[in-house]
Biopython code that builds the backbone (N, CA, C, O; Angstrom):
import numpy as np
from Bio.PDB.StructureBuilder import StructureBuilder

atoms = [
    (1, "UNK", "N", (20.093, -12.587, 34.773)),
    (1, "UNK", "CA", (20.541, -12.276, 33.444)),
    (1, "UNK", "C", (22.067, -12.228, 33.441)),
    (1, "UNK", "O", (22.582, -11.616, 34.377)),
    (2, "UNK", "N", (23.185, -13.004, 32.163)),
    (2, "UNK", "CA", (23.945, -12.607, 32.315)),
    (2, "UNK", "C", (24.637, -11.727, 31.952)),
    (2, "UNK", "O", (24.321, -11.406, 30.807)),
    (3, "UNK", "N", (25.713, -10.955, 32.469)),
    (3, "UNK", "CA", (26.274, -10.121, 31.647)),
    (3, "UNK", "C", (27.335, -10.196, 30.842)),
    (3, "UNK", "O", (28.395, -10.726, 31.178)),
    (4, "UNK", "N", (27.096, -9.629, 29.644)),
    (4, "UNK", "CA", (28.437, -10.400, 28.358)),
    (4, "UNK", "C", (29.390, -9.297, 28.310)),
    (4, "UNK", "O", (29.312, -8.116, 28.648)),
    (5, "UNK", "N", (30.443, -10.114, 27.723)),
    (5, "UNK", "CA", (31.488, -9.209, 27.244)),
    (5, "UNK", "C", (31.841, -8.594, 26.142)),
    (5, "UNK", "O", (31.389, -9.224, 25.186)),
    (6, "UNK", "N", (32.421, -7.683, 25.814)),
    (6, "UNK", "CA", (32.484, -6.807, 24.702)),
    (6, "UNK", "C", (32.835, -8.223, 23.673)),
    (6, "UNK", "O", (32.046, -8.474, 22.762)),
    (7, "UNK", "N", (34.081, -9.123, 23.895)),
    (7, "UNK", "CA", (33.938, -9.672, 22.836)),
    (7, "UNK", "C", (32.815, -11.101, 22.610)),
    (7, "UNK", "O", (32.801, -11.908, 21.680)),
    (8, "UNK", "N", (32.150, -11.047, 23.531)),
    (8, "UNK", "CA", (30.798, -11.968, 23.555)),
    (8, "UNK", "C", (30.033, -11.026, 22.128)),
    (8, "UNK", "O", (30.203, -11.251, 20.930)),
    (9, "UNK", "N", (29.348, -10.164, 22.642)),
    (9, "UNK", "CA", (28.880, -9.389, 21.779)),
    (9, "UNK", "C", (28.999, -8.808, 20.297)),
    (9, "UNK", "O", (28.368, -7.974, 19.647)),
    (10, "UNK", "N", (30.045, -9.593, 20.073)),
    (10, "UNK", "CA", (30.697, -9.359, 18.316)),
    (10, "UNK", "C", (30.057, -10.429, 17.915)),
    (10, "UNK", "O", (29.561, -10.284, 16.798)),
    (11, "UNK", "N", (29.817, -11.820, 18.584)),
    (11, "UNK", "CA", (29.508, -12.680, 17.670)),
    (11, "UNK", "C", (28.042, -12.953, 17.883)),
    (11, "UNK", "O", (27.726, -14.143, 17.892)),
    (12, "UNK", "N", (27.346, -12.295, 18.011)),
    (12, "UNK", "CA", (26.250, -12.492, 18.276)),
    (12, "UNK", "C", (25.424, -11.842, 16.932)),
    (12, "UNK", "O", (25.440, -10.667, 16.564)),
    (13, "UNK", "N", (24.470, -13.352, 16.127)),
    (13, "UNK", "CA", (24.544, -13.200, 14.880)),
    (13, "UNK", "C", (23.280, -12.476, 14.741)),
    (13, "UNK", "O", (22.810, -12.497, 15.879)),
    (14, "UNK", "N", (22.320, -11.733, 13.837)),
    (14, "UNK", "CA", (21.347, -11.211, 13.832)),
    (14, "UNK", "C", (20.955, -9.654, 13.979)),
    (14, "UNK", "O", (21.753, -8.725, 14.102)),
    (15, "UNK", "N", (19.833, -9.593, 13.947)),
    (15, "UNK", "CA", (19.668, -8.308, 14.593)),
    (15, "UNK", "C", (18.492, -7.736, 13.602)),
    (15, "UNK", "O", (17.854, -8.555, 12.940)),
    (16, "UNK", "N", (18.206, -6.358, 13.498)),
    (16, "UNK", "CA", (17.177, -5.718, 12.960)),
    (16, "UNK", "C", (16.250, -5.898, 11.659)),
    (16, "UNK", "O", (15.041, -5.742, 11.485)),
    (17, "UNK", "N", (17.647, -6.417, 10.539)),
    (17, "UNK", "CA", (16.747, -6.701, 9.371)),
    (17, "UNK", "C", (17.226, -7.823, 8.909)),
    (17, "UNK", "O", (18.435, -8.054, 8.928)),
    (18, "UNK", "N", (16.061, -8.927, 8.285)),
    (18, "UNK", "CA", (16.546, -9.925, 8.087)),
    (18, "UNK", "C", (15.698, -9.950, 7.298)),
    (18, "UNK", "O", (14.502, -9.744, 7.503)),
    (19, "UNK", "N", (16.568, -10.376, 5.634)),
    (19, "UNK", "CA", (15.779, -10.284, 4.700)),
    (19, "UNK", "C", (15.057, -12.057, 4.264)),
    (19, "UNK", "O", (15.675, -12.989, 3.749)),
    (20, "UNK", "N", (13.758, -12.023, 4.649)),
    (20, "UNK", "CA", (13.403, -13.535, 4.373)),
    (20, "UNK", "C", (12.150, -13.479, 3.388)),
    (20, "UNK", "O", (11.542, -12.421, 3.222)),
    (21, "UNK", "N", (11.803, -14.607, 2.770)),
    (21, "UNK", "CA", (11.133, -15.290, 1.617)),
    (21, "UNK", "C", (9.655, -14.044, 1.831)),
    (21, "UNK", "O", (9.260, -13.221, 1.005)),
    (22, "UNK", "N", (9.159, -14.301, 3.116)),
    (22, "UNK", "CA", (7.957, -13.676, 3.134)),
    (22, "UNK", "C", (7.823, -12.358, 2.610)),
    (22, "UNK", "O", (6.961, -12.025, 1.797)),
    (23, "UNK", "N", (8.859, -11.480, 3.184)),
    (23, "UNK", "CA", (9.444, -10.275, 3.195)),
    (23, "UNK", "C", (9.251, -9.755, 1.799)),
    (23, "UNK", "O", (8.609, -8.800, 1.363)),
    (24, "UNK", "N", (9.939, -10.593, 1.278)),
    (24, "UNK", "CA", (10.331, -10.587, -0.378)),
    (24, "UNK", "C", (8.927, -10.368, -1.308)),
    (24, "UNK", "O", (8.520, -9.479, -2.056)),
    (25, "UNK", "N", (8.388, -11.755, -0.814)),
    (25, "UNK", "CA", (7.218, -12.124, -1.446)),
    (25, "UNK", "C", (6.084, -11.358, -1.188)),
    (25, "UNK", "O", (5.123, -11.480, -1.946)),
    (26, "UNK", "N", (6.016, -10.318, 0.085)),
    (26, "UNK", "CA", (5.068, -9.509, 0.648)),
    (26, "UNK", "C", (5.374, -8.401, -0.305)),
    (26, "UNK", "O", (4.401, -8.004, -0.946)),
    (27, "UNK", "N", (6.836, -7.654, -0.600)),
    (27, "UNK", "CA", (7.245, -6.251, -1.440)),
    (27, "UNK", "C", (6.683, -6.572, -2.716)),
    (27, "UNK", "O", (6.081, -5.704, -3.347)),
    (28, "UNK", "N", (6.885, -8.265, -3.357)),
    (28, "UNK", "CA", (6.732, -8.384, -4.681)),
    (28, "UNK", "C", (5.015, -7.799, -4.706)),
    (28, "UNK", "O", (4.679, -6.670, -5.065)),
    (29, "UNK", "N", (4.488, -8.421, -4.434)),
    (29, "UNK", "CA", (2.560, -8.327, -3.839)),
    (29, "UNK", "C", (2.468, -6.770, -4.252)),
    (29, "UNK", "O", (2.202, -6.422, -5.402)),
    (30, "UNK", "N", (2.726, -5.820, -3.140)),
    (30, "UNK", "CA", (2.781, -4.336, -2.875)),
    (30, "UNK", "C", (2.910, -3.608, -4.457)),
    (30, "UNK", "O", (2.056, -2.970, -5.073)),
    (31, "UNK", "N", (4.260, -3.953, -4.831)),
    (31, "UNK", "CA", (4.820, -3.677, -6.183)),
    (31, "UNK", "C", (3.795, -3.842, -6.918)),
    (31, "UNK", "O", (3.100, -2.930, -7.364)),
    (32, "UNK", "N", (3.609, -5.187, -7.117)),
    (32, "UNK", "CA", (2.473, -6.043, -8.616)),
    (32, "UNK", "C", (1.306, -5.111, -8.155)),
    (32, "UNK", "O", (1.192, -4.150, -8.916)),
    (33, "UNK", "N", (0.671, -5.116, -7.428)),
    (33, "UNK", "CA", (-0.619, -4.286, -6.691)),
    (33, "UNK", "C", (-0.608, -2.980, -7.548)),
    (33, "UNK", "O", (-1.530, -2.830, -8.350)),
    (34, "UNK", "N", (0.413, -1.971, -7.438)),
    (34, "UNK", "CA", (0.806, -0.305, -7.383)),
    (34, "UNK", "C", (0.767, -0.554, -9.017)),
    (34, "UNK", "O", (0.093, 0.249, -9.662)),
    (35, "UNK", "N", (1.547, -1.770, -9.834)),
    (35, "UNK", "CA", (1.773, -1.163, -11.053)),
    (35, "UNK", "C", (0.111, -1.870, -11.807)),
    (35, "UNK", "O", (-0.410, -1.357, -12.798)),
    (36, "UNK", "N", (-0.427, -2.990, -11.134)),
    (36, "UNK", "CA", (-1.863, -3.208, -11.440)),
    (36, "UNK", "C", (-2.606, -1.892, -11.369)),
    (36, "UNK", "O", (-3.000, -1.440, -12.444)),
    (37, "UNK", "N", (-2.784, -1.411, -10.591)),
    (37, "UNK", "CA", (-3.544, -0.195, -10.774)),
    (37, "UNK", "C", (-3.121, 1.000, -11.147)),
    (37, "UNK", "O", (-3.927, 1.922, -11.024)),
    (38, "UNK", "N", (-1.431, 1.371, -11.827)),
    (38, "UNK", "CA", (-1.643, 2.522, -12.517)),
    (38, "UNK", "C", (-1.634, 1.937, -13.823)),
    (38, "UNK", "O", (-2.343, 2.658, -14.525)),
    (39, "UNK", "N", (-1.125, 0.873, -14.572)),
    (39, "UNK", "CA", (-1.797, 0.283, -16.061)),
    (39, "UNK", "C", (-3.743, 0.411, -15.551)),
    (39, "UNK", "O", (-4.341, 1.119, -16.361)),
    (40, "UNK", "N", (-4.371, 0.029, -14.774)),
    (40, "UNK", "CA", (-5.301, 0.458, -14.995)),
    (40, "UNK", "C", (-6.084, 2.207, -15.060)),
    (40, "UNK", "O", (-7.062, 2.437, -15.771)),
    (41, "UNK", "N", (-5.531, 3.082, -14.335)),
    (41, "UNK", "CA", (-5.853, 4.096, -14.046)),
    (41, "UNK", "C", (-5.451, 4.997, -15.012)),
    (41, "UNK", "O", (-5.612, 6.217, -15.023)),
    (42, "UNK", "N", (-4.877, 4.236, -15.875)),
    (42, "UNK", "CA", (-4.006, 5.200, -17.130)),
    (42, "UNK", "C", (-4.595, 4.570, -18.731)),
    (42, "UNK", "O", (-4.234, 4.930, -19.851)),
    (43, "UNK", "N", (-5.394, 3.745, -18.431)),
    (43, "UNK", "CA", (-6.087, 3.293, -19.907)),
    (43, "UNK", "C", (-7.332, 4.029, -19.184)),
    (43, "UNK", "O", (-7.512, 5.124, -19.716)),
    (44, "UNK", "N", (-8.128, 3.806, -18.277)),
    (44, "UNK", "CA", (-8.998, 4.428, -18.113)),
    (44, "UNK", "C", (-8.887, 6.497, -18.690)),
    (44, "UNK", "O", (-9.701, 7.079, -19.406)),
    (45, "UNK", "N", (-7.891, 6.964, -18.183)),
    (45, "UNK", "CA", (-7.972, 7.926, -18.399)),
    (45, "UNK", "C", (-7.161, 8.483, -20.014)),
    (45, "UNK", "O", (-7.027, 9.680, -20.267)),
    (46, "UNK", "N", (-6.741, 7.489, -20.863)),
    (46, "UNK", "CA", (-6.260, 7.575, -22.354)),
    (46, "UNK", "C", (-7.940, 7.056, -23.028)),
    (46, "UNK", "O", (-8.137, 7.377, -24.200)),
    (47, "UNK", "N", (-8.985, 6.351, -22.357)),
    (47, "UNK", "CA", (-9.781, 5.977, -23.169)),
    (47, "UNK", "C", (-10.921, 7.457, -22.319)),
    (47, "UNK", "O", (-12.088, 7.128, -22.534)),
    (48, "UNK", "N", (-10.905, 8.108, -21.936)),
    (48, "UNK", "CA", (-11.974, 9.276, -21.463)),
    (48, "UNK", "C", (-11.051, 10.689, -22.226)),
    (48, "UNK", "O", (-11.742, 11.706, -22.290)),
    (49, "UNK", "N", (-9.607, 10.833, -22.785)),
    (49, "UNK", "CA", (-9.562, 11.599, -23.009)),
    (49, "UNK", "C", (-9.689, 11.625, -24.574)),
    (49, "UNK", "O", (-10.003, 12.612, -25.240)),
    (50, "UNK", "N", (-9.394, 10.393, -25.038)),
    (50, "UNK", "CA", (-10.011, 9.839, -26.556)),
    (50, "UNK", "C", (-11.043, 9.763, -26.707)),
    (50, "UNK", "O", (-11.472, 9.739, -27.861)),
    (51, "UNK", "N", (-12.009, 9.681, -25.480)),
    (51, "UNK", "CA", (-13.531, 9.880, -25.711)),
    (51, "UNK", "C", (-13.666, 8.465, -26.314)),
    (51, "UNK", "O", (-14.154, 8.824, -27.385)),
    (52, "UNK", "N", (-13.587, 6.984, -26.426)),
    (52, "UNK", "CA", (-13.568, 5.939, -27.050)),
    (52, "UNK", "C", (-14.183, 5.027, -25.228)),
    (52, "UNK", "O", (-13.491, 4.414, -24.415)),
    (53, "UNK", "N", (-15.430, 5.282, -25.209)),
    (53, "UNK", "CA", (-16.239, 4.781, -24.176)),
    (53, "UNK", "C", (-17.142, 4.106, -24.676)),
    (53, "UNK", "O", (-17.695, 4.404, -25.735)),
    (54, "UNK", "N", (-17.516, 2.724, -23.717)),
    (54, "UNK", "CA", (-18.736, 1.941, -24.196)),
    (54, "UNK", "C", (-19.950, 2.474, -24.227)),
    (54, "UNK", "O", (-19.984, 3.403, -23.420)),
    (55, "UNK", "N", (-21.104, 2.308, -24.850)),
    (55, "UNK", "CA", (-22.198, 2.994, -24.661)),
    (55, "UNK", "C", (-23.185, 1.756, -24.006)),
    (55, "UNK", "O", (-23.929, 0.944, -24.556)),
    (56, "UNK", "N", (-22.791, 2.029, -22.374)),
    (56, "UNK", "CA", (-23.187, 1.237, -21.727)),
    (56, "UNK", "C", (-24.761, 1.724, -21.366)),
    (56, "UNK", "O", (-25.473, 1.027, -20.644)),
]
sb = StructureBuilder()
sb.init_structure("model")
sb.init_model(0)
sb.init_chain("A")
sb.init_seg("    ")
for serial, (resi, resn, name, xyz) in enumerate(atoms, 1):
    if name == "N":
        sb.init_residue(resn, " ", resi, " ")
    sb.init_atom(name, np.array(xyz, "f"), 0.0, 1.0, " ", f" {name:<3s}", serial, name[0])
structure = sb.get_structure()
């Protein structure tokens, strides 16, 4: 292995977070998901407290 030098080590590009397409497209998913189910979880519970239920 070799060993670098302090100024080797400045240019060395990268590292922990790297924001890419998937990344993005995985948070968008998560997001759309969370607000899909509180628009659902919140008509459900405006149509049980209106009492305006199917008579299934």
């Amino acid at each position: 292995m070799k060993n670098l030098e302090i100024e080797e080590t400045k240019n060395i590009i990268g590292g922990a977070f790297n924001l890419t397409g998937s990344f993005v497209s995985a948070f968008k998913g998560i997001v759309t998901a969370l607000f899909e189910i509180g628009q659902t979880l919140g008509g459900a519970i405006r149509r049980i407290s209106s009492n305006h239920l199917c008579d299934c």
